[in-house]
C-alpha positions in Angstrom: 0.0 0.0 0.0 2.9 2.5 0.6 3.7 2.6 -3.0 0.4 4.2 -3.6 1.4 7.6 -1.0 5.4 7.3 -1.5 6.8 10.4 -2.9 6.7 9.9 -6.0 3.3 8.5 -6.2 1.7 12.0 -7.6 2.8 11.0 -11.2 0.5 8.0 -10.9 -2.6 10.0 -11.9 -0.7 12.5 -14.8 0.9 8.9 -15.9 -2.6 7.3 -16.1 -4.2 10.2 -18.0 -1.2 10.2 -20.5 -1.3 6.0 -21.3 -5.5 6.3 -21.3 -6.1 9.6 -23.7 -2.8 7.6 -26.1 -4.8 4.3 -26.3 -8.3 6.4 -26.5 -6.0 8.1 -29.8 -4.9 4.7 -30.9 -8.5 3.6 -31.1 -9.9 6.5 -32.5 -6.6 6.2 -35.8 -7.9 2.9 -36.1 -11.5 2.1 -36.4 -13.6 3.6 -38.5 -16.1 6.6 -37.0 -19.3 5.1 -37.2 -17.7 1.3 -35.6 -16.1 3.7 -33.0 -18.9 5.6 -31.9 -21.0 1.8 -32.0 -18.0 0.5 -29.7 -18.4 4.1 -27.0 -22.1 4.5 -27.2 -24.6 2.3 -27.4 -27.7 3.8 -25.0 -25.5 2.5 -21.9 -25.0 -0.8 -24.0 -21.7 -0.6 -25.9 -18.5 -2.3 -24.3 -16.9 0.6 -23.4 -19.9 2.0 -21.4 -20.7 -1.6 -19.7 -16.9 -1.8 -18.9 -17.6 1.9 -17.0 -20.9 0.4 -15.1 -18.4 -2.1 -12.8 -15.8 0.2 -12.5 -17.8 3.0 -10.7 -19.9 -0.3 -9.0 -16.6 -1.0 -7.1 -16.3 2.3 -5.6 -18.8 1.3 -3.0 -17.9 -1.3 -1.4 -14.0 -0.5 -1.8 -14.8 2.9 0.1 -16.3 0.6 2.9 -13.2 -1.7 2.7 -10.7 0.8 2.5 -11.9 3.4 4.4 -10.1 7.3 2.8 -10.8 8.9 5.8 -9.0 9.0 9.4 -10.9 9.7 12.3 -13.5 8.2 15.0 -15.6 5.0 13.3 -18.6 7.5 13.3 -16.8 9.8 11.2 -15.1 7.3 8.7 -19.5 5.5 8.2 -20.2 9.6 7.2 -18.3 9.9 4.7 -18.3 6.7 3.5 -21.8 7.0 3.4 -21.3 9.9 1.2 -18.8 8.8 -1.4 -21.6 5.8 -1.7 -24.3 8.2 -2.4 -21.9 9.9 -5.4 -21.1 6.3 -6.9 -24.7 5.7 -6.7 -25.6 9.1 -8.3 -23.4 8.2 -10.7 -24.4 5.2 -11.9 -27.6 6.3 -12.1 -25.9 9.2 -14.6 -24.6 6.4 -16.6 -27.5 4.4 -17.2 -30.7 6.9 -17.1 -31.9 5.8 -14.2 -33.3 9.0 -13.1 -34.5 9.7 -16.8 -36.4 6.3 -16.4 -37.8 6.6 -13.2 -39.9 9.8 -14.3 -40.8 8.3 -17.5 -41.9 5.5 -15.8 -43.9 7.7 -13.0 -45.2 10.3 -15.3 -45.5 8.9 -19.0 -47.7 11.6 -19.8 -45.7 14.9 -18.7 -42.3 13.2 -20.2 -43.6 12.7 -23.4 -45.3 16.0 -23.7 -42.1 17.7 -22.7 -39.5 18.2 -25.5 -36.1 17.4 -24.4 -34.7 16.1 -20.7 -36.6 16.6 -18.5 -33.2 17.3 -15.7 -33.0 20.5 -16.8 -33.9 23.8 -15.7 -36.0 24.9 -18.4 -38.5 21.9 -17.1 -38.4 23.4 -14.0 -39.7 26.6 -15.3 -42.1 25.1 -17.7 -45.8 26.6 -17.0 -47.7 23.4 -17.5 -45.8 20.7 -16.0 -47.0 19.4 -12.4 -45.6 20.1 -9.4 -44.7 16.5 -8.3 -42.4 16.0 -10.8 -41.0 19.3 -10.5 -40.1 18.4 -7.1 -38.6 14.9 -8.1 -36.2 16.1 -10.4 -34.9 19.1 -8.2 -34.9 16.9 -5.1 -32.4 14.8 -7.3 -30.6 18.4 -8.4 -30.4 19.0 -4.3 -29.3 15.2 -3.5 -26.4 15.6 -5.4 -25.4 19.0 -5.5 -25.5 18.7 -1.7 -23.3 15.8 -1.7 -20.9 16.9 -4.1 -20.3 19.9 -2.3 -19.6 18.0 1.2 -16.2 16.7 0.5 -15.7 19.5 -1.7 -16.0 22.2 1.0 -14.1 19.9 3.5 -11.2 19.4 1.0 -10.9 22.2 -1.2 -7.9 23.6 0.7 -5.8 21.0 1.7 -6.0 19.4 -2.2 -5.4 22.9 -3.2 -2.2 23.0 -0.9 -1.7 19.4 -1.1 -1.1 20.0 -4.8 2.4 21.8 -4.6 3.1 19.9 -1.8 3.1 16.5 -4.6 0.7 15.0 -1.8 -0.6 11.7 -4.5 -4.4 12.4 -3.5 -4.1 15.7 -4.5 -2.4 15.1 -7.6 -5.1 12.1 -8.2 -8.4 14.5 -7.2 -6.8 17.3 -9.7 -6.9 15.1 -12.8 -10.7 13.5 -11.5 -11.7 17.4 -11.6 -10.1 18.0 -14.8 -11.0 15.1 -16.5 -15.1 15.6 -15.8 -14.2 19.1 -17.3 -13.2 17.4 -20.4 -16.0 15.2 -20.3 -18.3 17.9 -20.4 -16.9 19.7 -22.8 -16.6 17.5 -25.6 -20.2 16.2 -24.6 -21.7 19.8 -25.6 -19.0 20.9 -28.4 -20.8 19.1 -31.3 -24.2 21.1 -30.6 -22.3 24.0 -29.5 -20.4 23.4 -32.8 -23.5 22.9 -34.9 -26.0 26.2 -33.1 -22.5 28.1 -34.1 -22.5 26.7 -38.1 -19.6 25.0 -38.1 -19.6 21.8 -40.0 -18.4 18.8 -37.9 -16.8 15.5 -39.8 -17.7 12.2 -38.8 -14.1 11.3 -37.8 -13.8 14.3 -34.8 -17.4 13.7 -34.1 -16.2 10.0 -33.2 -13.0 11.4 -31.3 -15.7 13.6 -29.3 -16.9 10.7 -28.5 -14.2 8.7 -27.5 -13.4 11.0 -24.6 -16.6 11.6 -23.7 -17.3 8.1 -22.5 -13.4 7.2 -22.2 -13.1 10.2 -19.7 -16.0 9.1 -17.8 -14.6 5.4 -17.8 -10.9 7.2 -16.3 -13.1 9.3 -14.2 -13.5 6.0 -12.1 -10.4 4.9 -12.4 -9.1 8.3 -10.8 -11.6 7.6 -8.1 -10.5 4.0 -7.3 -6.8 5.2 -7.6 -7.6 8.6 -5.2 -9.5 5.7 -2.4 -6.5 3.2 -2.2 -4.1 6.3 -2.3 -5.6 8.4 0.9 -6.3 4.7 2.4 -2.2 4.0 2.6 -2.0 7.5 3.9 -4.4 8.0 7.0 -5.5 4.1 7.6 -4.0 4.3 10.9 -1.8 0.5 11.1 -0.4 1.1 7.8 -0.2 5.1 7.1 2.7 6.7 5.5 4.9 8.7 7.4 5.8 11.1 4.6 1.9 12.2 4.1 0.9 11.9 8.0 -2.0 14.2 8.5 -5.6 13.7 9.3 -7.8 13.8 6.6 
């Protein structure tokens, strides 16, 4: 476990963003747009998304086995109990859940209503019903509130932690950047398209490949960012050289 919070453990996340976004460029030089974007997205069915499905799956109970919190037993259950509610939030993100939840409670309203419904224009709209207003921004509050927990708790010491080469630091800096990236190149073809610029099939595909590669390394920088604060504040087997509570 101590390889995972020596000192030079911080290039483990910048060395696993460089190896995935080369092999998400091999892929994307060698197949052919239309069997790439087939292989990437499939309605939550292709192989890369149903690879991404397990990988985020495992952040539960490897937050419960290798607790990335010091602290009183109380305290480590919290935030487990939080980081299980993101992974949960996220998987849900990944395969529609939410989407089909509402189309399964209120057929009529989501089939009247042109586009998403998780956005805020439903929320404005005049002649939807209040229940299912409620719904979706009661999931909007679930998981803005939970994002912002261990965001507010950690901000500074990952900020700090960052020039310091602390490895969780280094690891929660790519995760942020890489969901960036995933949101970019998810809007930049409609972006692209409302702005008249003409989009070939070949970048449209490479769009594609980060979009759902990035979310796929998204979980691997949260598996990563787990084991590495677990060597550092588990207390039997915490590293010296990154001792501080977390």
């Amino acid at each position: 476990m101590n390889l995972l919070a020596s000192k030079k453990s911080w290039m483990v996340a910048p060395a696993a963003f460089a190896l995935c976004s080369a092999i998400l460029l091999a892929t994307w030089f060698a197949m052919a747009p239309d069997a790439l974007t087939a292989a990437f997205d499939a309605d939550g069915k292709s192989p890369v998304e149903l690879m991404t499905l397990p990988l985020f799956a495992l952040i539960i109970p490897l937050t419960w086995l290798c607790t990335p919190v010091s602290g009183s037993v109380s305290r480590k259950c919290f935030w487990n109990f939080v980081f299980t509610v993101l992974a949960v939030v996220a998987l849900a993100r990944e395969q529609d859940w939410h989407k089909d939840l509402v189309a399964w409670l209120w057929p009529d309203v989501v089939a009247s209503f042109k586009g998403t419904v998780f956005k805020m224009r439903f929320l404005k709209a005049p002649g939807v019903p209040v229940l299912p207003k409620l719904f979706v921004a009661g999931f909007f509050a679930t998981f803005f509130a939970f994002a912002l927990l261990p965001l507010v708790r950690w901000i500074k010491p990952l900020f700090k932690g960052f020039f310091k080469l602390h490895p969780v630091s280094w690891t929660m800096a790519f995760f942020g950047g890489t969901s960036v990236m995933v949101m970019t190149v998810d809007r930049l073809p409609a972006n692209l398209r409302h702005a008249g610029v003409a989009v070939s099939d070949s970048a449209l595909a490479l769009m594609k490949a980060f979009e759902e590669g990035g979310e796929a390394m998204m979980a691997l920088f949260a598996l990563l960012a787990i084991l590495q604060a677990h060597a550092v504040y588990a207390p039997d087997e915490g590293a010296d050289a990154w001792r501080e509570k977390a």
